[in-house]
Structures are given as structure tokens and as C-alpha cells.
N, C-alpha and C positions, 0 to 999 in steps of 0.2 A: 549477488550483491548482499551485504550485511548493514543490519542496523544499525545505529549508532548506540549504546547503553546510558539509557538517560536517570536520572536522579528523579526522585517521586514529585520533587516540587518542582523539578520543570517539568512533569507530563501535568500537571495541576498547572504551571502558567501556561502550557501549550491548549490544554484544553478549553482555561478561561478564554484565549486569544480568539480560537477557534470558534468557538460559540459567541464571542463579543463580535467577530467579525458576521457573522451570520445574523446577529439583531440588527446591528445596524445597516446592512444590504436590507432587510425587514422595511426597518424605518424607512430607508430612504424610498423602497416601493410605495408607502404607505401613507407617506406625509412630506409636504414640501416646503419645511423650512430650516434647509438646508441649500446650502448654494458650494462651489470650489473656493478655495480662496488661496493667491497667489501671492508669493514673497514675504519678504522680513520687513514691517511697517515701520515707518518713521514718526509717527506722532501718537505709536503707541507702545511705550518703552517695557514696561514688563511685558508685553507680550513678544516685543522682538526680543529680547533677555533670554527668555524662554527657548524663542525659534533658533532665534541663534547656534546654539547649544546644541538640540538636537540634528541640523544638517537637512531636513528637510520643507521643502518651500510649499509643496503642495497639499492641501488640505480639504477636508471637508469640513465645513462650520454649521454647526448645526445650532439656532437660534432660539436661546431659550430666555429672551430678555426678558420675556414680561413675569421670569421671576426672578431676574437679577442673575441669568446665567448663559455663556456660552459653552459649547464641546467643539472642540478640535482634534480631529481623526486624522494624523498623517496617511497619505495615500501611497502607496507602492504601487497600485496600477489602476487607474481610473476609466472605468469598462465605457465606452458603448449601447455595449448589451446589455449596460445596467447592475448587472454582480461585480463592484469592485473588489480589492484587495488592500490591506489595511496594514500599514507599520503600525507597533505597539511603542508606548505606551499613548492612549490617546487619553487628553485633557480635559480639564472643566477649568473655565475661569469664573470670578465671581465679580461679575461687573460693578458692583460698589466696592470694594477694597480693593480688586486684581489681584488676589489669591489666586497662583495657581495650581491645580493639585492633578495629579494622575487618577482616573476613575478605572472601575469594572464594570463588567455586561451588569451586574445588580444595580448599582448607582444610577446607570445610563437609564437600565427598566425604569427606576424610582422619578426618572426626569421626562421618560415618555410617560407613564399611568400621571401625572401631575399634569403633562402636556393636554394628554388627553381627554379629561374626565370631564370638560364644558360637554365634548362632542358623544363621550362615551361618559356618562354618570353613574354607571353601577359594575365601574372595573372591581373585583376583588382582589385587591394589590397583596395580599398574604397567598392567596395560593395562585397567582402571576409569578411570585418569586420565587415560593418554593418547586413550584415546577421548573424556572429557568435554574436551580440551583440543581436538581435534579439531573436536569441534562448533564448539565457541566459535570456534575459525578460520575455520571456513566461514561462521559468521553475520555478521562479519567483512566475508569479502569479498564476500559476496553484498550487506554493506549498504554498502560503497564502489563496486559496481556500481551500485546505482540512486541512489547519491546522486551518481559519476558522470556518469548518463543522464538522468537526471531521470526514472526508469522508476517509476510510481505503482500503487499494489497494491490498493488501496480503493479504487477510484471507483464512483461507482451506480452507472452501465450498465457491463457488461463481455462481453465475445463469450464461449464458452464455454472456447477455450482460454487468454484472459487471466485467467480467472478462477482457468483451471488452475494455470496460470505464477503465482498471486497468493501463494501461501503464502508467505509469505517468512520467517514464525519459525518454521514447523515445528508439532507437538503443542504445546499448550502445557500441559500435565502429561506432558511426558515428559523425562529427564532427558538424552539426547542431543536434543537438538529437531533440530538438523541434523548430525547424524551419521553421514558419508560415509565410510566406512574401505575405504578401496579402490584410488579412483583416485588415482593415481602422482604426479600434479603439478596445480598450476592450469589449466592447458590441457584434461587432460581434463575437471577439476571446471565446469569454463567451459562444454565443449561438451557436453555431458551433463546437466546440471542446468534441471529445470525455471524455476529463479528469474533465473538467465540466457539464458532463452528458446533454449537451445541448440540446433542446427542439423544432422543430418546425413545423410546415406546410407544404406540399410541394405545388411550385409554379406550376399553370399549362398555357398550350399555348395549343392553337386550329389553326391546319394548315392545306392548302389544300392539300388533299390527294398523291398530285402529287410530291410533295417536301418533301413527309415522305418516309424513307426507317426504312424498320422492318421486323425481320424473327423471329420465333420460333418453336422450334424444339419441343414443346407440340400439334403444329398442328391447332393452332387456332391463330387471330389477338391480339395481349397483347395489343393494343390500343385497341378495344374495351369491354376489360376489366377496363382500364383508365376511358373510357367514365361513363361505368355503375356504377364507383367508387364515382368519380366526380357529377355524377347527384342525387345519393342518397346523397352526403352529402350540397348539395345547394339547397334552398327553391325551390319548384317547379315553385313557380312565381316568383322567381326572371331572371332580363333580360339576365343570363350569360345561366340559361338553354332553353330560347328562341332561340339564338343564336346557342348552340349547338344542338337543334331539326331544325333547320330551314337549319342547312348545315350538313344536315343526315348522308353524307360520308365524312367529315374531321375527321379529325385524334387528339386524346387528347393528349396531353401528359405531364407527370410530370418532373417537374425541380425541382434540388435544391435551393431553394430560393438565395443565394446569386449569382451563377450561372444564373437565372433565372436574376436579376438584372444588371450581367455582361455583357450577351445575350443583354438586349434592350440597350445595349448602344453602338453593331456594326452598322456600316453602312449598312451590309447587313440585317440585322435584322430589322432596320428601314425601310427600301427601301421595305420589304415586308411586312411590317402593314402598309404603303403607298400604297402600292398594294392591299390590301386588302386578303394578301394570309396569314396572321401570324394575330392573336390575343392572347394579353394577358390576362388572366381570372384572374390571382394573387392570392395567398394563399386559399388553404380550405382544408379539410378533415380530416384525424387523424393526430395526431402526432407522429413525426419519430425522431429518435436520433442518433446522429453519431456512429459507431463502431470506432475500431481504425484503419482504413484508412482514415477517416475522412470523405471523398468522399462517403463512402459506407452505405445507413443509414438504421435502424431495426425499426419496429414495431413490437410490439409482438403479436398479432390478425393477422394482414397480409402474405397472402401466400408470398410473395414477397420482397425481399430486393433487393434496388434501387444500384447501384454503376456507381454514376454521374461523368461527369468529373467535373472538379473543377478549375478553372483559377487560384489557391492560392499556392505558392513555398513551396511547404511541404518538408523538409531536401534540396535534391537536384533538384527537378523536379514540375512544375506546373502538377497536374495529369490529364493528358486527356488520355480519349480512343481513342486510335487511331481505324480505321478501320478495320485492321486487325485483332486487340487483339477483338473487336467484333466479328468474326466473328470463333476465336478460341473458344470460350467461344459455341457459336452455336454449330461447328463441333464435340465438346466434349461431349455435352449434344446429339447429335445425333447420336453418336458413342455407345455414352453408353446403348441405347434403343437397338442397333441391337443384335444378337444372341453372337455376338463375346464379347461383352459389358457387357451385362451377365452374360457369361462364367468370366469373368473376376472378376464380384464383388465376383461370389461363390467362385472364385479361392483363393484370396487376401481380405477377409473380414476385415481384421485388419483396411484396408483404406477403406475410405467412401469419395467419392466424391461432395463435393456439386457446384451443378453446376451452367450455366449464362444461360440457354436456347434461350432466348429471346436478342434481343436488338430493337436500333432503332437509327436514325441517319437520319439529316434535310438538305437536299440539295437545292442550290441557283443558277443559272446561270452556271449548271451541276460540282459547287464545293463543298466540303462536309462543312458544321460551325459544326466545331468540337467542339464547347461545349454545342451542342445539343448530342454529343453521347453517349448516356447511354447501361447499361449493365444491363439484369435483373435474377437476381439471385432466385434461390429457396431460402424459406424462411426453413429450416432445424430448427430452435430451434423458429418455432411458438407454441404458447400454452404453456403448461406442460412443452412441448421438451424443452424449454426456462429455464427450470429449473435444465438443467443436469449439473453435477457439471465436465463443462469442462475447458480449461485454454487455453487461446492463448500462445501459447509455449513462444511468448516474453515478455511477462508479468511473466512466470513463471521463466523465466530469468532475471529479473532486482534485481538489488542491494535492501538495506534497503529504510527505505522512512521516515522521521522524527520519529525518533525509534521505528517506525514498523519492528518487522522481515521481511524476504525477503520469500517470500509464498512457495517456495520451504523446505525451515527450516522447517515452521508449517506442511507442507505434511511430511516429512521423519519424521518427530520426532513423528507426531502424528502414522505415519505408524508404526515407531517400537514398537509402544504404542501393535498394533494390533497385529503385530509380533512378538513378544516376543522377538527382537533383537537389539543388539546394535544400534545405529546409524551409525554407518560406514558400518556395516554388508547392512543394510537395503537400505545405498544409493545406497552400490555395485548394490547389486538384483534387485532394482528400476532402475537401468540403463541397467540392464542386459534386462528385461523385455521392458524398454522404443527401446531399438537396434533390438528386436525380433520380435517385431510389426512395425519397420521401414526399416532394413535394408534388409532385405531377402524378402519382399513384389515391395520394390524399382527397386532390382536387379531385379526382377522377370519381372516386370512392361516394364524395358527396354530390358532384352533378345528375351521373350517372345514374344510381343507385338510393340518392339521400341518405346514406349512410355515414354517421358521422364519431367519431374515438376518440377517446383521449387517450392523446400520444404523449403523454407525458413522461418523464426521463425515467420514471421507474416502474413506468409499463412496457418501456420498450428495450430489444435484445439488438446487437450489434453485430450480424453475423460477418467475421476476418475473412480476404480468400489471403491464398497463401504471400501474397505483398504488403497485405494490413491495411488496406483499402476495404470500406464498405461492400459490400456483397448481398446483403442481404439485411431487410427488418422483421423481427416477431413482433408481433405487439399482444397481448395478452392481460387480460382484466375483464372479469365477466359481469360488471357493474357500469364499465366504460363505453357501452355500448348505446350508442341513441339514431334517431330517423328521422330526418327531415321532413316536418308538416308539409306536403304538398307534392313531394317529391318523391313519395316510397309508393307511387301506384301500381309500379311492378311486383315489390315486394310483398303486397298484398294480396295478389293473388296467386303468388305460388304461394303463400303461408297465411292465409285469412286470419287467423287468429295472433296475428305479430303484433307485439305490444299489450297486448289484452290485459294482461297480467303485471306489466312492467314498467308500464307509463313511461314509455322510450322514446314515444312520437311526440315530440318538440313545435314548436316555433323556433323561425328561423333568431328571431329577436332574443331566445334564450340560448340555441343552440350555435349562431356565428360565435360573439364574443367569448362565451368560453371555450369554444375549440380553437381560436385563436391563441386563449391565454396558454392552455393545454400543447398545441404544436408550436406557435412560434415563441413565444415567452420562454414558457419553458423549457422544449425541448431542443430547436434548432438555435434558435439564442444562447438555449446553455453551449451548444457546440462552439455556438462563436466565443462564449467567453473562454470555455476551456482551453481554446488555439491562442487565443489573444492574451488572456492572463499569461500566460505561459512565453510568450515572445514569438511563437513559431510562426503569427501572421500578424498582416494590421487589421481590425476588428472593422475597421470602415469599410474596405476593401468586400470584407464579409460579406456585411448587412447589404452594399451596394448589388452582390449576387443573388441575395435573397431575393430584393425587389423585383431584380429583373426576370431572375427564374419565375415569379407570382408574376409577375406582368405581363409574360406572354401569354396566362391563360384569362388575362383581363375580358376580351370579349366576347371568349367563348364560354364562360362562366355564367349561368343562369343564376345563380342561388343568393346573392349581393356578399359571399363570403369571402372573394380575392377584393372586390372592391372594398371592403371593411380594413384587411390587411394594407393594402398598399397606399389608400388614400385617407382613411381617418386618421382624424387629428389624433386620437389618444384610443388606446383599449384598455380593458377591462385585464386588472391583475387581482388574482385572491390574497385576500389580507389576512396570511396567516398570522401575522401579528395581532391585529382585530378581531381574527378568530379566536386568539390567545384569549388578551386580554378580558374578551366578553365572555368568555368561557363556556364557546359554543361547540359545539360536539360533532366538525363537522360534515361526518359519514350519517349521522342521523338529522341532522340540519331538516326544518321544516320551511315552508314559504311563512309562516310567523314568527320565526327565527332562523333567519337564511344567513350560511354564510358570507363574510363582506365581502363583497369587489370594492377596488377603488379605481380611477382613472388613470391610465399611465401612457407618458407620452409615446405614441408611435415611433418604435427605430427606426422604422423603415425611411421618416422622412428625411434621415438624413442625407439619401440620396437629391435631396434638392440642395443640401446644406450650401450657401455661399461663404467661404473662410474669409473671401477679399471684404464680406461686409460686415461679418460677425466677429470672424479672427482672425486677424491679420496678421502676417507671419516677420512682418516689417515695420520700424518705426518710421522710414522713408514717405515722400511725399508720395501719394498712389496717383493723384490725378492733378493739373493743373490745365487753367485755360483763361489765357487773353481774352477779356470782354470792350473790343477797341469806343465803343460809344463813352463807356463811363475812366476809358482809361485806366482798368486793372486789370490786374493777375491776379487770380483767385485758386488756391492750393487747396489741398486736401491729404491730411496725413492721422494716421492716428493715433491716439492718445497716447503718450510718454507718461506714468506716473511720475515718473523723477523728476519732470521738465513742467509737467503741468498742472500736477495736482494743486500747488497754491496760485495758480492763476486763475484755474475754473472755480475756488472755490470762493474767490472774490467776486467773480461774477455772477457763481449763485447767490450769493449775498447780497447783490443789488436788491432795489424795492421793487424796478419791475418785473426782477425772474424770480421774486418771493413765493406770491398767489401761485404762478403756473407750474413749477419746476418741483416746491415745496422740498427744497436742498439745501434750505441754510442751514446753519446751526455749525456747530465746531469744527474742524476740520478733521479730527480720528476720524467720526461718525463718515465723512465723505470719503474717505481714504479707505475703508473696512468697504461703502456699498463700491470703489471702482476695484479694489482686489478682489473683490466676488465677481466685479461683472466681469473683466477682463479674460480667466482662461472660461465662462460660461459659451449656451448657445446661445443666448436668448437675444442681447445685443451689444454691441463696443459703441463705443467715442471715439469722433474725428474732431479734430483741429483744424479750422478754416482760418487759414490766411490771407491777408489781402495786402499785396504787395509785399511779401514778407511777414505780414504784422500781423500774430493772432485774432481773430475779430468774431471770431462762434466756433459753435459744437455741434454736429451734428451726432447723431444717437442714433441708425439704423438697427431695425428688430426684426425679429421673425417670428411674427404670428404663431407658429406651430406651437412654438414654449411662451408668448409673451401672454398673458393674461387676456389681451384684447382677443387672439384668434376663439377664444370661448364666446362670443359677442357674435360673431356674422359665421357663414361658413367659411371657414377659410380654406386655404390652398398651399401646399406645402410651397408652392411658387411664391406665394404671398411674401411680398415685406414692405416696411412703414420707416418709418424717420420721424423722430422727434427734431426741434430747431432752436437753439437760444442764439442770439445778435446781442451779445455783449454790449456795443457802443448805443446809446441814449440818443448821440446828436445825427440824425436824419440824412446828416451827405456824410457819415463814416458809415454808415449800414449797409448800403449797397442792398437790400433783402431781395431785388428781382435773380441780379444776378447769381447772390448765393444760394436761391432755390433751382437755379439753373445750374448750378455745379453742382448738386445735390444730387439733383435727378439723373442729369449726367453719368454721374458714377455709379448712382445706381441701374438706371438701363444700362450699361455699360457689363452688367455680369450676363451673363445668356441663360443663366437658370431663374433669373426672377420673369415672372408672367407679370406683374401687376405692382405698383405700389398702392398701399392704402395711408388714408390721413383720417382721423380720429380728432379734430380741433373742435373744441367746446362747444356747443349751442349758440351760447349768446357770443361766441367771437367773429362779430363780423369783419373783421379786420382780416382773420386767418381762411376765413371762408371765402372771401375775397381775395385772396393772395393764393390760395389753393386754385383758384378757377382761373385765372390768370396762366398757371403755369398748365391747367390740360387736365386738371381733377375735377372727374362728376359725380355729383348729389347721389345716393343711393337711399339713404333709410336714417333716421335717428335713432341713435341705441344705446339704453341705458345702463350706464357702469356702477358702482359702486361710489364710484368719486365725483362724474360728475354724467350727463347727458352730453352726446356726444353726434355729430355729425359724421355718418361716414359713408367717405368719396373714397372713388376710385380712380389713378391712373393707370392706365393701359401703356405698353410702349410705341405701340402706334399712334394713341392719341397725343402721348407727348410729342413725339416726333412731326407728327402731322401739323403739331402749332407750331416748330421750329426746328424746320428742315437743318438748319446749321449744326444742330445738336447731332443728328443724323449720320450728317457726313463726317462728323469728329469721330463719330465711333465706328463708323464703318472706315475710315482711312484709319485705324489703328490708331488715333491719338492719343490715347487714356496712357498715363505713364504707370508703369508698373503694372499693368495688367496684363 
């Protein structure tokens, strides 16, 4: 396959899109207000002017009134699992003129740092932007590299360090995707960067022994393998190996060259080649290439891959190893050798661990120079091995690349080749397969053992067998490693001294939530979005396997981690945007300056989701039913904007659905909140008729997304109903019977457990009309807008008050359902 030859300023618009598409996936993690918004409005003419025009109906509005502004993000594919996809050009309107203008990722930042600064007061919006401009530079030029080279990033088969070298956009939910703050010029960004397969030397230093710390769990000095490295590859007379024969017991050690250059320019650094305790020897031996942590570099002859710190702001964080994360990477590699270690790999073969055994780390005046601490990693794809056709999981997740397929495409398509199945058929089982070698080894990992990883997309390897099916996972980070407070009583006594050094022994309370955010967020989530962006599955379909795959191990799970996955309401996602903006550092993050989590709704609950209650796929009447005492028919259909937007919005105009409803005012304003609600989850409008004749609205919600499930525990079963009865005069109201066609249709879904009612404190009216229909007292709970009563019905108890309701559902009478 060949690239297409693109012009400089479209690889500059492709990159701005690229990186605007990534903040705003950011924002939408990270802040919620933003809602969908559906179709071309009628009572608000510049802006249908606009829609019109461009062809598309669906959008994301991102609500920035309270300074006179909205953005409108056309959608190309509206995820799920949360990573949308975004048509360009997306808008700002200016809500007192109705200006409307096309923005960039810069404007957008300029409108979150403004959004944000009540909640965050000390953003530094100058270097927020020069770093997101930065990105956008580097994506840039890394995409007029390969469209100079014809260098391809997707293809099926790829050896293990192309696959490395593949990432070419970076995170894509991060809002630096490639952000290098560091290197000085192109030249260095050139030779150093994985995406330009950069090339060089490692630099080395000769120090007295006394100032070198290094362990290795192989059992032998990894400096004196350095040494023996270093000396084959320097003439034997030349003065660097006098030197290192003549101080027999100092220590070699390799540095990343720019690192290595970084190094001689501390004062401590200098004070000690004044001292005569540090020499620099400079560049020799083979060449090594970045992977894609940049920091971490492969040769493929070498037993050994290096993972240097790096003084360079890669996304959010200058990457250094800290101490500790050394010392994890140690205890893991020595964990693994004991009996318990290899019980384990026979156990759980699907994972393969590769490990750090080694490190080493340069001490001064009894303080550690942390960009002397490296990590030394087994070289797992030396040789041949180098050739297995694996995939770093985030690479097999990135979008297209200058009309290259997305390498994902090429594996299912070529898979169903093999398969003799559709494409859709093929992604399922590819996912089905890819959950079967992750999910149940994971769980396994932490019951078992308390051991727990972050499996996140760019720690983990894809190992192909020869159909392009999952076969295998590495996972590999020797900083990712943690143990379950209470759980690791095994572990400690084959290795007594586990953790001692590495503060890895957790609470469950710190260790569920972010191994959640780490495996399902980000890495089995990214999977789904990458099949579903893409067309080759439905994303719900996905997430419903997910659940069930975590479900079956619901009750044999000691540790509350499946139970955290499957049934809370919301988890914990890191906000690397929040980390941006506050400009937190965060690989060196402290518990007084901790990177952000924010809350983010649970996917998984979408396996409760009811369409018939939330989004109805029909503007037909769903339910009806004769109430022979009061002589009506009472219908149930939902909401038409076409048909009913100026009827509802007379009725919230009345004075008695003023106080409650708090929905009058103009008609735009009502038009804007029902095109938001309508393609949302949270909840639709029905139109209740009586005898033909519209006469209320019901408003069914779902807990999970409405604000109220934050109020009580809810239950992804959970849902509620709001109620307006338009008519005033007392024998048009009919209110018993239309809370009985209410509940009706709602027991009437077999995925709801419960409805809940939320009526005011002081409404004894509703309180009483609630207990009438089968609603019991639970607790009063206080909201923001008002103190609230809240009752439960059960569907037994409704049924129990009237049996008749019973039998309509169980004879199948519900129409349309």
C-alpha cells in the first residue's frame, strides 16, 4: 500500500484535527457539560443556517453560557466506550450576537482554562498552550516524515520494534498526544523519537564504586557486564580503556545520550568529575532505538533493553525513575524466580511477564541524581524473537494515518479472510478471545496472589498466532507493579522483604479504582472503541461481553474489585487534562500533589440500559390501556419535537408547572434542552393521551447518568419518572389512572428492578399520590435544589396493589413492546 503525498498545510490541518480531537475526548472525561444534540432547530435560525450547510445533524454541545458561549463538535462516530470521533470543522457560537466562527484545539484550551479556573485557580494558561502548541508541532512533523518516506504504521504483520515505532498519534484521549517539551531542536526531536525510528549510541560514565547503587535479581553485577560491553567495543589502546583497567573496581555505566548531556550540566555532576569520583567516556558501542516510551531503548542482538530516565515532558510528566519504581521492577523479577512465581506463570500462561531485574542509581553527598536511575529490562524479542508479529495494544488502537487503514481493519478483515466470516461476526470473536486471555488471568492475578498491574495500552504487547487472533499478552513496566493490602500473605513469605523498598503494598481503596481505570478504561475499552470506531462491530454489543465475562467471576471474587467493575455507578478516570492544566508532574506526583481522578460513568451499566424507556426507536404509541370505571383510554408515545415542541411548551408555561418543572421561558431555550435530551441516556419524554387528546408528559430517567443516582445507592436496575398533567380542571386529569399507565410501562421492561420517586418534602399531595400507587418511604435526601423524599417501588409491590396491571403484562398487552 502507498501513501497518499500531502501538502504541508494539510499535514498542519490534519495534525491540528488530530490533537483537537484528543482534547476534546480529554474534556469530555473530565467535565460534564456537554450533552449530544440532535437535528437542524426551528427557533433558532443562525444556527440551523449554519447546520444546514454543513450535512450534519449530530453533535456534541459543549456549554459555555455563562460566558456567552457555546462549541459545537460535529460527530462522526459517537463511542460508548467514551473515545469519540469528531468531523472538523467544529464551531463556537456567541450567544448574544450568534456569531458563528470555526475554532482550534488553542481557542477550545482558551474556553476550558476560563471554564475552569473557579475549580482550578492557579492554571498557567501560557505554558497550557505552549505545550498543546507544541504537540501539535511535533505531529506535524512526524507526519511530513512518513509522508516523506512512505514509512507505514498499520500494516498486519509488523516485527516487534515496528510495531513499537507504530504509534504515530500518540494517547488518543490525551490532550498533549505528542508532547515533547524538551528537546532543543528538530535534530534532536528526529534522533530520539520513536516515530522517526531514531538511531544512536549509548553515552557512558565511569564512577567510583562507592556512589553506585545497583541490584539484580539474576544474581550477578549488571555493571560488570557494562564494563565487558564497553571494552570490546573501544580500541584496546585507546586512553578510555586505560582508564577503566587502571580503576579495576569502578562502576560502567550506560546513559541515554541526551540524558547523559543533561547529567553534565548539574552542579552535582560537575563537583564530582572535580572530585575526580564521575568520568565521562561519551558515545560507543552498538546502536539502540527508541521504543515507544521514548526513554526505553531496544537493540536487537542485546540481551538488555535500557529504560533511562529522561529529563524531557513527554505528554504530562518529565519521565524519571524514581526510586522506588526501581526497586518494584527488582522485587517482581525476584518474585517471579521463587516456587510461588512459577506456580503462577504455569497457572496464567496467557500473561508473560517481561521483566526489570536489574537497575542502578548514582548517589552524591548521601542524595540520590535521579537522572542517573535506570531500569534494566530483559530483552524478550532479541534475535528471531524480534520478529513475532506482535502489536503494542496502543498502536493497535489509533485512528487512520494519511489514508492508511487503521491496523486493526487490516487484522479483522484479513482474519475473516481465514475465517470464513463476516466482519462483524469475526470482530465479535476477536474480542471475545482478546477478554479470555485478559480478563480471567487478571482477576485470577489479584484473588489469588494480590497482585495487581497496570494494564494499560502501552504496557501491554499483542501477541498474533498465525489467524490474527489474540494469542497471547506481555505486559511489561517495572513501576506498574502493586500488592494487595491483605492479600499478599503468600507473597511474603516466599520474599519477606517484598515491597520494603517500593511502597507497592496498597489498600484495596487506592488499588481497585485505578486498576480499573488502567484495565477496563483504558485498555479493554480502548479495544472496544478501536472495533467500533472503525464499523467492524456494535460497541454495545462489546461492553454487554464485558460485563458478562466480569460477572461470572462476581462471587467467587474476594477482593470487592469485579464488584466495583460491574456494579458501580461511576469509576475513577485520570485527568490528564487536569494534570495538564495544573501542571502536575505526574510520574513524580505526591499525595500533596496527586494526580487528578475524576468520576466517570460506569459502561458497563449499560448492559441494564432500557431503549424502550430512554430511547425509543419509534414515534408510535408504545403502550395503551382502557381504564373502564373512568371511561378512558389512556396512550403512551414519545415525544415528536416536530409535533410537540410548541404544545409542551405552553404547558410549561402554565403557573402551576412554573415552581416545579422550572421550564418556562422562550421556546429556543426548551428546544436546545429536548435536542440534547433526546439522542442522550439519561432520559426521553412521553406524551400521554387521553382519549386521543394529549393531556401530560411523562420524563422516565435512569439513575446511573441522572444526577439523583449520586443521592441514594442506586442500581443500574434503578429508574424514576418525573410527571406534568397539563389540564387544571380536576375531571380532565384523570392523575390515578395516569400514574397507572406510567408504572405500567414502566414494569412492563424486564430490566427495571425498581422505580424510584424523588417528590419534594413539603408535597403532600405527591406523597400521597405516590403511596396510593405502591411507593414506600425510604429516607429524605438532600439535593441541591430542593430536600427530597425518597420512595421506592418494587414490581411486586406495585403488582401486588393491582393485580390487573399484572395480568396486562403478563398476557402480553403492552403495545409495541
Amino acid at each position: 500500500m502507498e501513501t497518499n503525498t500531502y501538502s504541508l498545510i494539510k499535514l498542519q490541518q490534519n495534525s491540528g484535527e488530530i490533537n483537537f480531537n484528543a482534547l476534546l475526548n480529554s474534556y469530555c472525561r473530565e467535565f460534564s457539560n456537554w450533552s449530544r444534540y440532535l437535528g437542524i432547530p426551528k427557533y433558532d435560525q443562525p444556527l440551523a443556517s449554519y447546520l444546514k450547510l454543513t450535512g450534519h445533524e449530530l453533535h456534541l454541545r459543549f456549554d459555555f453560557s455563562e460566558f456567552g458561549i457555546e462549541v459545537f463538535a460535529p460527530l462522526k462516530h459517537y463511542a460508548e466506550s467514551g473515545r469519540h470521533v469528531f468531523h472538523f470543522p467544529v464551531i463556537e457560537r456567541d450567544l448574544e450576537t450568534d456569531e458563528i466562527r470555526s475554532i482550534d484545539a488553542l481557542r477550545f484550551m482558551e474556553l476550558i482554562i476560563l471554564f475552569a479556573k473557579d475549580e482550578f485557580p492557579y492554571i498557567n494558561a501560557d505554558l497550557v498552550k505552549s505545550r498543546l502548541l507544541n504537540s501539535i508541532d511535533n505531529l506535524t512533523k512526524y507526519q511530513a516524515y512518513f509522508n516523506r518516506t512512505g514509512k507505514l504504521v498499520n500494516q498486519q504483520r509488523m516485527s516487534f520494534i515496528e510495531t513499537e515505532q507504530s504509534l504515530a498519534l500518540g494517547h488518543n484521549s490525551h490532550p498533549l498526544t505528542k508532547g515533547r517539551l524538551g528537546f532543543k531542536n528538530d535534530e534532536e526531536l528526529f534522533r530520539y523519537s520513536p516515530e522517526t525510528a531514531g538511531e544512536f549510541q549509548l553515552s557512558y560514565f565511569l564512577i567510583a564504586p562507592e556512589h553506585v547503587i545497583e541490584q539484580n535479581a539474576e544474581g550477578f553485577d549488571i555493571t560488570d557486564t557494562f564494563k565487558a560491553e564497553l571494552l570490546s567495543a573501544i580500541p584496546a589502546d585507546h586512553q578510555i580503556s586505560a582508564i577503566i583497567e587502571s580503576l579495576a573496581s569502578w562502576k560502567v555505566l550506560p546513559m541515554h545520550p541526551w540524558e547523559a548531556q543533561y547529567l553534565l550540566t548539574l552542579p552535582e555532576v560537575k563537583e564530582m568529575i572535580s572530585e575526580g569520583l564521575l568520568y565521562s567516556l561519551g558515545d560507543w558501542g552498538a546502536v539502540y532505538t527508541p521504543t515507544s516510551s521514548v526513554r526505553t531503548v531496544y537493540n536487537r542482538e542485546s540481551d538488555w533493553m535500557y529504560k533511562f530516565s529522561l529529563h524531557v515532558k513527554i505528554t504530562n510528566s518529565e519521565r524519571i525513575n524514581l526510586t522506588p519504581e526501581l526497586h518494584r521492577g527488582y522485587d517482581i523479577s525476584r518474585l517471579l524466580k521463587t516456587d510461588l512465581g512459577k506456580s503462577l506463570k504455569k497457572e496464567f500462561p496467557e500473561i508473560e511477564f517481561i521483566t526489570d531485574p536489574a537497575f542502578f542509581a548514582v548517589s552524591y553527598k548521601g542524595k540520590t541524581i535521579d537522572g542517573f536511575n535506570t531500569s534494566i529490562r530483559h530483552n524478550t524479542f532479541k534475535g528471531e524473537a524480534g520478529d513475532k508479529n506482535v502489536t503494542l495494544l496502543a498502536a493497535l488502537c489509533q485512528d487512520s494515518l494519511l489514508g492508511e487503514k487503521p491496523r486493526i481493519v487490516h487484522l479483522i478483515e484479513q482474519a475473516a479472510k481465514y475465517k470464513n466470516k463476516s466482519i462483524q461476526q469475526t470482530a465479535v470473536n476477536w474480542f471475545k478471545q482478546y477478554l479470555h486471555i485478559c480478563a480471567g488471568p487478571i482477576v485470577g492475578f489479584l484473588n489469588k496472589y494480590g497482585m495487581a498491574f497496570e494494564f494499560h495500552q502501552q504496557n501491554v504487547l499483542v501477541e498474533l498466532d498465525s489467524q490474527n487472533f489474540p494469542a497471547k499478552l506481555y505486559f511489561r513496566d517495572n513501576q506498574g507493579f502493586f500488592f494487595l493490602e491483605g492479600k499478599c500473605e503468600d507473597l511474603l513469605k516466599h520474599l519477606p522483604d517484598l515491597a520494603a523498598q517500593s511502597g507497592a503494598i496498597a489498600p484495596s481503596s487506592f488499588i481497585i479504582p485505578k486498576y480499573t481505570y488502567y484495565l477496563l478504561l483504558n485498555n479493554i475499552l480502548g479495544v472496544v472503541n478501536a472495533l467500533g470506531s472503525n464499523g467492524l462491530a456494535d460497541e454495545r454489543v462489546l461492553i454487554d461481553l464485558i460485563y458478562l465475562e466480569f460477572k461470572q467471576f462476581e462471587e467467587s471474587d474476594t477482593t470487592g474489585f469485579v464488584d466495583y467493575i460491574i456494579n458501580s455507578r461511576s469509576w475513577e478516570v485520570k485527568g490528564n487534562l487536569l494534570t495538564n492544566l495544573y501542571n502536575i508532574d505526574e510520574a513524580s506526583a505526591t499525595s500533596e500533589n496527586p494526580a487528578i481522578f475524576r468520576a466517570y460513568p460506569n459502561p458497563l451499566n449499560k448492559y441494564f440500559f432500557c431503549e424502550h424507556l430512554i430511547r425509543p426507536q419509534t414515534k408510535e404509541v408504545m403502550y395503551s390501556r382502557y381504564f373502564p370505571e373512568e371511561d378512558v383510554t389512556i396512550s403512551l408515545r414519545p415525544f415528536d419535537i416536530d409535533r410537540d415542541l410548541e404544545m409542551v411548551h405552553d404547558w410549561f408555561n402554565q403557573e402551576h408547572a412554573k415552581p416545579i418543572w422550572k421550564m418556562d421561558g422562550p421556546i429556543r431555550g426548551l428546544e436546545t434542552f429536548y435536542r440534547t435530551l433526546i439522542p442522550g441516556d439519561l432520559s426521553h419524554s412521553f406524551i400521554g393521551e387521553v382519549n386521543g387528546e394529549p393531556n401530560f408528559t411523562i420524563e422516565p430517567y435512569w439513575p446511573m447518568r441522572d444526577v439523583m443516582g449520586a443521592y441514594y445507592d442506586a442500581l443500574a436496575t434503578d429508574y424514576g419518572s418525573h410527571l406534568l398533567i397539563a389540564p387544571t380542571d380536576k375531571d380532565k386529569k384523570f392523575s390515578f389512572p395516569t400514574g397507572q399507565t406510567m408504572l405500567d410501562f414502566v414494569f412492563a421492561q424486564p430490566v427495571v428492578g425498581k422505580c424510584i420517586g424523588e417528590a419534594a418534602v413539603e408535597s403532600r399531595a405527591m406523597h400521597m399520590f405516590g403511596t396510593r400507587l405502591g411507593y414506600r418511604y425510604q429516607h429524605v435526601i438532600k439535593m441541591p435544589h430542593k430536600d427530597a423524599t425518597l420512595t421506592f417501588c418494587y414490581r411486586e409491590w406495585y403488582w401486588e396493589k393491582f393485580p390487573a396491571s399484572k395480568e396486562i403484562a403478563l398476557s402480553g398487552q403492552m403495545a409495541g413492546i
